[in-house]
C-alpha positions in Angstrom: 198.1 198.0 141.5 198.6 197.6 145.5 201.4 197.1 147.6 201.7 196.5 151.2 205.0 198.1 151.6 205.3 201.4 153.1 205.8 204.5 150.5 209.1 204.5 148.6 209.2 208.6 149.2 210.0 208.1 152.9 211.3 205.1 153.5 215.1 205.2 154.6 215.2 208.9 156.1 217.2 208.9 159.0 217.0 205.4 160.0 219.0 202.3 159.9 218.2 201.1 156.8 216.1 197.7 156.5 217.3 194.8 156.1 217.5 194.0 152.6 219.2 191.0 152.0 219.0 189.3 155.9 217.3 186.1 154.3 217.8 184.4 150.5 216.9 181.0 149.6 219.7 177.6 149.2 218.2 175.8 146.6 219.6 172.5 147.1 219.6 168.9 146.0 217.5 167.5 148.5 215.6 168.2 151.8 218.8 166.3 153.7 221.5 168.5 152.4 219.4 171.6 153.4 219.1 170.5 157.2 222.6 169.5 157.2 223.3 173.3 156.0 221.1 174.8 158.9 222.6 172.5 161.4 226.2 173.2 160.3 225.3 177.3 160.6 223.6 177.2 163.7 226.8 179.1 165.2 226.2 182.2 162.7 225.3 184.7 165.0 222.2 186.9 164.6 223.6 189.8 165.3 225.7 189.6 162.3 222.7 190.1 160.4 221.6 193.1 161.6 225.2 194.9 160.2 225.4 193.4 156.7 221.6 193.7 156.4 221.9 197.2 156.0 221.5 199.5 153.8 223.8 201.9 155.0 226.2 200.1 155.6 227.6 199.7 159.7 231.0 198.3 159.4 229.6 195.7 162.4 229.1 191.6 162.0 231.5 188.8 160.9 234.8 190.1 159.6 235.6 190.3 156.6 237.3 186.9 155.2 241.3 187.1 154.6 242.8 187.0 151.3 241.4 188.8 148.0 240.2 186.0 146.4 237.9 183.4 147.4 234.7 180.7 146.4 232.5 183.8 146.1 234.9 185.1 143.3 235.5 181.9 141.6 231.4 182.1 141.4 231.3 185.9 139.6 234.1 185.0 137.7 232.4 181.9 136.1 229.5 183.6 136.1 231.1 186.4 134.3 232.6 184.2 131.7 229.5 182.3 131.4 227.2 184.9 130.3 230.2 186.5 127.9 230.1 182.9 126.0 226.3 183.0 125.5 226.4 186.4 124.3 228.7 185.8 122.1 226.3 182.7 120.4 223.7 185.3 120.8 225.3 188.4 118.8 227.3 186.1 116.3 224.4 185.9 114.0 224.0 189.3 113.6 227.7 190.1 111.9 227.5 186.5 110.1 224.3 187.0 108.3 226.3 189.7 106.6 228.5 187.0 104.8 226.0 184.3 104.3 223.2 186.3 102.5 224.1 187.1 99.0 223.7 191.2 98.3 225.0 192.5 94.8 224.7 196.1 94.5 223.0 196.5 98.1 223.4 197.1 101.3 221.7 194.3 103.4 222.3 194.5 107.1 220.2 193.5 110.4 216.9 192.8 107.8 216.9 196.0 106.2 217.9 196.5 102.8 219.0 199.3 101.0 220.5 200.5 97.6 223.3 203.4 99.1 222.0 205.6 96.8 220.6 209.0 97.4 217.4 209.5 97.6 215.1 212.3 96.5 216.4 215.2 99.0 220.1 214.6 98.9 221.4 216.6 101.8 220.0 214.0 104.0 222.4 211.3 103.0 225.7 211.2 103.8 228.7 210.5 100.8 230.3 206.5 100.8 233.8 206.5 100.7 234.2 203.6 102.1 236.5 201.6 99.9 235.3 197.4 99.0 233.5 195.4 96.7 230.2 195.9 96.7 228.6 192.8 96.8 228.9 189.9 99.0 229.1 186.3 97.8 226.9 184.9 100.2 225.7 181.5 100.0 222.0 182.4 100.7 219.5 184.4 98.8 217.3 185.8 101.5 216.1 189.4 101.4 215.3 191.7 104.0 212.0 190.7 105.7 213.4 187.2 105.1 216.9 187.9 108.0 214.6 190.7 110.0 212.8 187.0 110.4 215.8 185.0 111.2 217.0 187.6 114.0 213.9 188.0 116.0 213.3 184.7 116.6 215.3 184.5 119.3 213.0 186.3 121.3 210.3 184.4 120.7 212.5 181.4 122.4 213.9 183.7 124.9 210.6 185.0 126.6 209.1 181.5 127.0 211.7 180.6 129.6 212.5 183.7 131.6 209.5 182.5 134.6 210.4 179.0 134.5 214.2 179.8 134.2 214.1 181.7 137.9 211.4 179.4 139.1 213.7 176.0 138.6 216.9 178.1 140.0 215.2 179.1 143.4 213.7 175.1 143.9 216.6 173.4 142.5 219.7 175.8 142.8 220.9 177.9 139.7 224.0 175.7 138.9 222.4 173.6 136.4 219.8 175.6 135.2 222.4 178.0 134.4 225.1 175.2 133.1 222.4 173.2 130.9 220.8 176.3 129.5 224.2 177.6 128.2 225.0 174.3 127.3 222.0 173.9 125.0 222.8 177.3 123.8 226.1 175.9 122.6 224.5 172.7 120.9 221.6 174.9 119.1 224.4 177.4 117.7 226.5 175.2 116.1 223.7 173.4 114.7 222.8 176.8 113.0 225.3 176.1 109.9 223.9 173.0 109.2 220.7 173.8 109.9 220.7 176.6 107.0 222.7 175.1 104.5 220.0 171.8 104.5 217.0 173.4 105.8 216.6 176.7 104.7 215.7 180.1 106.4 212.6 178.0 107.8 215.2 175.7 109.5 217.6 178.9 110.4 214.5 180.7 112.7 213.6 177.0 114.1 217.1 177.5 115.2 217.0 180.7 116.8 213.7 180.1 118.7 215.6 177.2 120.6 218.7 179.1 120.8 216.3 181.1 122.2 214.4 179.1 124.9 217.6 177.8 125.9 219.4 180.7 126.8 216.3 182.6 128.4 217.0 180.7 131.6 220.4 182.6 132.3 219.4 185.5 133.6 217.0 184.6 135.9 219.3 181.5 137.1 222.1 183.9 137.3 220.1 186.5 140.0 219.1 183.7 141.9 222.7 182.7 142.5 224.1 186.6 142.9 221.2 186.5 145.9 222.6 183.3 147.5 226.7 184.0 146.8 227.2 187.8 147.4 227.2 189.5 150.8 225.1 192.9 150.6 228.1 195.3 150.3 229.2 193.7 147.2 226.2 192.5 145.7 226.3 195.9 143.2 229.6 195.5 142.5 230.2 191.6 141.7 226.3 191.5 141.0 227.5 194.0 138.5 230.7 192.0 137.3 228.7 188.8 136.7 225.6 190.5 134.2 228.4 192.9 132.5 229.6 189.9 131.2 227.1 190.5 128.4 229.0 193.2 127.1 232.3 191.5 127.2 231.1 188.8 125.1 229.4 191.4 122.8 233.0 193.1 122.7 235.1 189.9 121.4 232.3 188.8 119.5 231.8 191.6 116.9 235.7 191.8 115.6 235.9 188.0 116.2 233.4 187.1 114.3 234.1 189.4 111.2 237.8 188.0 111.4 236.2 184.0 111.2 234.1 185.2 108.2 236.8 186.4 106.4 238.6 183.4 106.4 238.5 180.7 103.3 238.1 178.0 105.4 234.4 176.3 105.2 233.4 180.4 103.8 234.3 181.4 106.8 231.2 182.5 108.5 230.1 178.9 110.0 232.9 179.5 112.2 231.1 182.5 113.6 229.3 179.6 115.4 231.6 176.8 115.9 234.3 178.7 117.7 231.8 180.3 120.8 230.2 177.3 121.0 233.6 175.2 121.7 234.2 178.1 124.4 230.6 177.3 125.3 231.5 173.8 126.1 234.8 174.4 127.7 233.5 177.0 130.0 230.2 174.0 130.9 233.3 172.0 132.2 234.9 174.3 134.7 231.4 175.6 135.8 230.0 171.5 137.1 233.8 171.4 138.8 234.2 174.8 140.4 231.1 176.2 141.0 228.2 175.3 143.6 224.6 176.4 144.7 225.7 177.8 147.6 228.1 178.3 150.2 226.2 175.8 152.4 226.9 173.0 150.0 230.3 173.7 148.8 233.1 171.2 149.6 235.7 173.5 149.8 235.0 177.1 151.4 236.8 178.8 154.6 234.6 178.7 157.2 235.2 182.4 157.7 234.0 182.9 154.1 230.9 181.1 154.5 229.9 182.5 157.6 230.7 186.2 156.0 228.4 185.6 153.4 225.6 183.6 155.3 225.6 186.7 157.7 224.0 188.4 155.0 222.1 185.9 152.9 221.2 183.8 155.6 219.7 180.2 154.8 216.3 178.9 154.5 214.8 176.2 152.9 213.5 176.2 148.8 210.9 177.7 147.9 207.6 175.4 147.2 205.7 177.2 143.8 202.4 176.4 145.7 203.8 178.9 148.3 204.9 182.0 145.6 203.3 185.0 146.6 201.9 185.5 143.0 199.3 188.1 143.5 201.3 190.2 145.9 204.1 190.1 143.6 202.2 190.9 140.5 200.6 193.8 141.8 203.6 195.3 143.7 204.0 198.5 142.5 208.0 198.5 143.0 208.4 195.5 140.2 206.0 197.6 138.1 208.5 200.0 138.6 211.6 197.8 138.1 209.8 196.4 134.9 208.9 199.9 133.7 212.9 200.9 133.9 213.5 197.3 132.3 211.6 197.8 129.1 213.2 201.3 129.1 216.8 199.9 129.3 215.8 196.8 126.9 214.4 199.4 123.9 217.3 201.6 123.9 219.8 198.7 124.0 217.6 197.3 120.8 218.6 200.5 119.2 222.4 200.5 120.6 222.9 197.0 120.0 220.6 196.0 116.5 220.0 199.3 115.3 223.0 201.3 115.4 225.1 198.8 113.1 222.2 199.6 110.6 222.6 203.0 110.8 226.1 203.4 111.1 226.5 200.7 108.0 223.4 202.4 105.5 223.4 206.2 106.4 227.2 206.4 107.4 228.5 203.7 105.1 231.0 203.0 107.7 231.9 199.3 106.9 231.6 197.4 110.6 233.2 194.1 109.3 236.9 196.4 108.1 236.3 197.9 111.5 235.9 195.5 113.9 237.4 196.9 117.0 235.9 200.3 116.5 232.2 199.0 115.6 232.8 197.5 119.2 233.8 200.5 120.8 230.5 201.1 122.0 229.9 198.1 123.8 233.5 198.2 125.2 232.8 201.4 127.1 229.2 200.0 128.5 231.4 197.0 130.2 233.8 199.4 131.3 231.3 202.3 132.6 229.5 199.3 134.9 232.2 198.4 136.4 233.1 201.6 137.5 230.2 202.5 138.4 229.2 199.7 140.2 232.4 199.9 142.7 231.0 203.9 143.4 227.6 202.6 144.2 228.8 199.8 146.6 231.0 202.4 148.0 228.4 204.8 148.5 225.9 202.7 150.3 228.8 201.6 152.9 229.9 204.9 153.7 226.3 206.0 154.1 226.4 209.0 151.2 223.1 207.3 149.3 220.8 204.7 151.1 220.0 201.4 148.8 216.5 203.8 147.1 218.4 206.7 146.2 221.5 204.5 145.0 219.1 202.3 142.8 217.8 205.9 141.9 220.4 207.6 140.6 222.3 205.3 138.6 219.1 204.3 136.9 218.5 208.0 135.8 222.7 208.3 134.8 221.8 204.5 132.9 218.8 205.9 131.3 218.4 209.5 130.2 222.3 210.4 129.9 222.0 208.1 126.9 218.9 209.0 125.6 220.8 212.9 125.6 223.5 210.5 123.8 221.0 209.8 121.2 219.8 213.5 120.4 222.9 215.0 120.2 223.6 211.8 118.0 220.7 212.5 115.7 222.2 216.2 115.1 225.8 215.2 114.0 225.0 214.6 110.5 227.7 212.7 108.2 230.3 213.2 111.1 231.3 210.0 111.4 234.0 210.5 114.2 231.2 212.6 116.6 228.4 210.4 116.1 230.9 207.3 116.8 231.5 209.1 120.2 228.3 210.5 121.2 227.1 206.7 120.6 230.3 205.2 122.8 229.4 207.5 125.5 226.1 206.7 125.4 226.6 203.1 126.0 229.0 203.8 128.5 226.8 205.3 130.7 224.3 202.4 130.0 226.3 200.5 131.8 225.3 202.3 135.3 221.8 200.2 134.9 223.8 197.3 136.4 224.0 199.4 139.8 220.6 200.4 138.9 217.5 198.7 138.7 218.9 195.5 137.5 220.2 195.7 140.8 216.9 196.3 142.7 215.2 192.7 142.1 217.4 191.4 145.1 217.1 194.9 147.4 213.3 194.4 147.5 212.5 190.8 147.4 215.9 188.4 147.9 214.2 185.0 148.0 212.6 185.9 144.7 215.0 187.4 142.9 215.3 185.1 140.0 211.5 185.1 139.0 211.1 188.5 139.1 214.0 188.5 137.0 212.1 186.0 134.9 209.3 188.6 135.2 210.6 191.4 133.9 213.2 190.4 131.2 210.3 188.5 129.7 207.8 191.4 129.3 211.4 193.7 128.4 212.4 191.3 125.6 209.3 192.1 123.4 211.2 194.9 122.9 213.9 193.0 121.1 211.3 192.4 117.9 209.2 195.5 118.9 212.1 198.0 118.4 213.3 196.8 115.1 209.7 196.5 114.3 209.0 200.3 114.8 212.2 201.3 112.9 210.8 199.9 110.1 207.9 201.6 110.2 209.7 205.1 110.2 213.2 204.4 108.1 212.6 204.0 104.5 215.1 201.9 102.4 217.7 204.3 101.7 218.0 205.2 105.1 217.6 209.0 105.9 219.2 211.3 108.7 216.0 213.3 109.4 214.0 209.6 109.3 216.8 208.3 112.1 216.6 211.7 113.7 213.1 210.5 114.8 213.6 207.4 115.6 216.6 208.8 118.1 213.8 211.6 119.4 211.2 208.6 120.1 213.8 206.3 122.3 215.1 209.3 124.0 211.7 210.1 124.8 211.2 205.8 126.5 213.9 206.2 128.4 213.0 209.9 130.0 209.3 208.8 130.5 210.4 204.9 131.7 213.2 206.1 134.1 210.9 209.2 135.5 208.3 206.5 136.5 211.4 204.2 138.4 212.1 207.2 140.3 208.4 208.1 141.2 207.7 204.3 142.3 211.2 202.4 142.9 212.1 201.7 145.9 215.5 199.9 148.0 213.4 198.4 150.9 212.9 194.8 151.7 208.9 193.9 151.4 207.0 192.5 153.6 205.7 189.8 151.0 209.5 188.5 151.0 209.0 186.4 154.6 209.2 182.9 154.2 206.4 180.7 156.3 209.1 178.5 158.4 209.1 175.8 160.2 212.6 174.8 161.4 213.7 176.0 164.7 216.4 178.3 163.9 214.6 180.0 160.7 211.6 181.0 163.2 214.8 183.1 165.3 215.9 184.6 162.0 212.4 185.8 161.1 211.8 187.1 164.8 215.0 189.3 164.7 214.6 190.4 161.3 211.1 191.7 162.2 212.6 193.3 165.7 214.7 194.9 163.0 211.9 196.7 160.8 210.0 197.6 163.8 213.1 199.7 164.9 213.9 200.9 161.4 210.3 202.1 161.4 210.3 203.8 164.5 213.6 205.6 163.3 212.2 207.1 160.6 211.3 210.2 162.7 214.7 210.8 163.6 
């Protein structure tokens, strides 16, 4: 792999940092909207740039705008709320499947099935107190390789899209690529009822694969809007608001949906999917009225607010695909690196987020749908950690402690190997039911800091294509999601061991060690080279000139 960027080792030492974010594309409706944006900014001074473009963060350039909230927060709180709702149609399944599949005498849960017995070395299963019937009156008869079926799908939807997904967001503007794809996501999942009480398990995983392809567009849609909307200094700490809505829908979904199966009405658990998809739908609404593509092309921003965030972003025209750097891209060795942490991040949360019900539910017999709220404990803590830590990285990057590489850095390795730790000391707490609940919460917690991490970095090194290598690298992570599940299988037996989960814990502590080590070797906060746009329009050309005036002098400080 080559990269024309200059080594990640030495990159920000003693200079003014580069300037990461100076330019980031408007995708907007049409060629006449976008000159109307560039001749309405021509007033946005230059020099501007140069302060929020750094990395350090010189408290220079357009003032801050007055008041604490405005457009730009009405964006990440949308945003937020948007990605919340399709996690919530994306996680239902996995606590309704529990109620629809009938289980006498078994425990089936997340497509692996087994008896609760002991097996034949006893001290490695743990005693069932739990208290309940047994069996579950589902409505389907589906066994285990059957729903391991059903809940993999998904991903074979959800890679398709990821490319296209940040592709369509950086010609045509995020809004409704994001809007539509969440919207379909709400039509697929409350089809799913209907779909598996007429056609089957066949009809269930046709289900999931569109739920699937529908909702792979969000994230790269989403980072192609954070890189338009946010102003440098905050980009790690909204950027960071908007994606941890994931694990705020992941937090009301698990009790939620164990309350809506318990109910009589319709069984209950078709309700798991009608009630987020209403939310779904009433979320679509607000989103077409209150949100917009960018600040160029919104009705209703401050002037002040627009010129804040245009110091930093800048605006250029869309991005023709015939003019995507795909080679360079490809064979940058800072995406490899990003990608590398990716897959990292996207096998652990496999196990945190598929494979930890299973084990808590057949080696601790700790019954998730009684427990609601403390089965999503876990995932509470992850949204909570990210928030916090994002506010410390932004923080750190303005008052010059860390530059952007050794931010990006450091919470990747807190992200990565405190929770692979998590995971060992998980693996040694036997039948403990309290410790291994908290060794698993803190684990996620600090899962959290990838958000001021590497999922942060896609933006840092390459702005104007920020939601396909997004699309990039949650494509290749999201194998993970049937590869994971896959490889559990291989090593946990029916009953369910400690010593057999003790391995598996060893192996995904050892990903993230060996996935994060290779983000820190080869990651890297700097703006490439590669990320210049070929301009034609008068006042682009100045932009490019002073940017480049910029890494010339960033380069010569390096010696300092």
């Amino acid at each position: 792999m080559s990269d024309t960027s200059s080594n990640a080792d030495g990159d920000e030492k003693g200079s003014q940092p580069p300037l990461s974010h100076a330019i980031s594309i408007i995708a907007v409706d049409n060629k006449q909207s976008t000159d109307k944006a560039l001749n309405n900014d021509q007033k946005t001074n230059i020099s501007g740039q140069h302060s929020h473009g750094n990395e350090r963060g010189d408290n220079e350039g357009p003032e801050r705008p007055d008041g604490f909230f405005g457009s730009r927060h009405v964006f990440a709180l949308m945003g937020f709320l948007g990605l919340a709702a399709v996690y919530m149609m994306r996680i239902n399944l996995s606590v309704a499947i529990v109620d629809m599949v009938k289980t006498p005498n078994t425990t089936t849960f997340f497509g692996r099935s087994g008896s609760g017995g002991s097996s034949g070395n006893s001290s490695e299963q743990c005693e069932n107190d739990e208290s309940g019937d047994s069996e579950s009156n589902g409505e389907f008869e589906w066994d285990g390789e059957t729903q391991g079926l059903i809940l993999g799908a998904f991903f074979w939807g959800y890679m398709v899209t990821q490319i296209p997904g940040g592709i369509l967001a950086e010609k045509y503007g995020g809004k409704y690529v994001l809007g539509i794809g969440i919207l379909l996501t709400d039509f697929f999942s409350m089809l799913t009822p209907l779909a598996a009480r007429h056609g089957g398990s066949g009809a269930v995983i046709a289900m999931r694969v569109l739920t699937g392809l529908a909702e792979g567009v969000t994230f790269p849609s989403a980072n192609s809007m954070i890189s338009k909307w946010v102003p440098t200094f905050e980009r790690t700490t909204i950027g960071a608001f908007v994606l941890a809505g994931t694990q705020f829908g992941t937090v009301i979904i698990m009790p939620l949906s164990g309350f809506l199966c318990n109910l009589e009405f319709d069984n209950g658990w078709p309700l798991a999917f009608y009630v987020p998809g209403v939310i779904g739908i009433l979320w679509f609404i607000g989103w077409v009225f209150l949100v917009y593509d960018s600040p160029s092309v919104h009705p209703r921003i401050s002037e002040k607010e627009k010129r804040y965030i245009l110091a930093s972003t800048g605006v250029l025209k869309p991005i023709p695909f015939s003019e995507t750097p795909w080679s360079t891209i490809m064979t940058s060795i800072h995406l490899w690196a990003i990608l590398v942490a990716h897959l990292g991040h996207s096998w652990g949360l496999s196990m945190l987020l598929t494979e930890l019900p299973t084990y808590m539910k057949t080696v601790l017999h700790f019954d998730l749908k009684a427990n609601g709220l403390l089965s999503a404990l876990p995932y509470l803590a992850m949204w909570l950690f990210s928030i916090a830590f994002s506010v410390t990285a932004d923080a750190m990057r303005k008052n010059k402690i860390l530059n952007t590489t050794n931010t990006r850095k450091l919470f990747t390795t807190i992200g990565l190997l405190i929770p692979g730790l998590g995971l060992i000391g998980a693996s040694y707490t036997g039948c403990d039911r309290v410790a291994t609940l908290t060794l698993l919460t803190l684990s996620c917690g600090f899962n959290g800091a990838i958000y001021s991490g590497f999922l942060a970095n896609h933006i840092d090194i390459a702005s104007n294509y920020a939601g396909t290598m997004m699309g990039v690298t949650n494509c290749v992570a999201s194998i993970c999601g049937f590869l994971a599940p896959y490889v559990v299988n291989l090593i946990v037996t029916e009953s369910g061991s400690i010593d057999q989960w003790q391995t598996v814990f060893f192996l995904s502590a050892g990903i993230y060690a060996l996935t994060n080590l290779f983000y820190v070797v080869f990651g890297t906060g700097v703006e490439q080279p590669w990320n210049k746009l070929k301009d034609t329009h008068p006042q682009e050309q100045k932009r490019n000139e002073s940017i480049g005036s910029l890494t010339s002098s960033e380069k010569s400080g390096k010696s300092d």
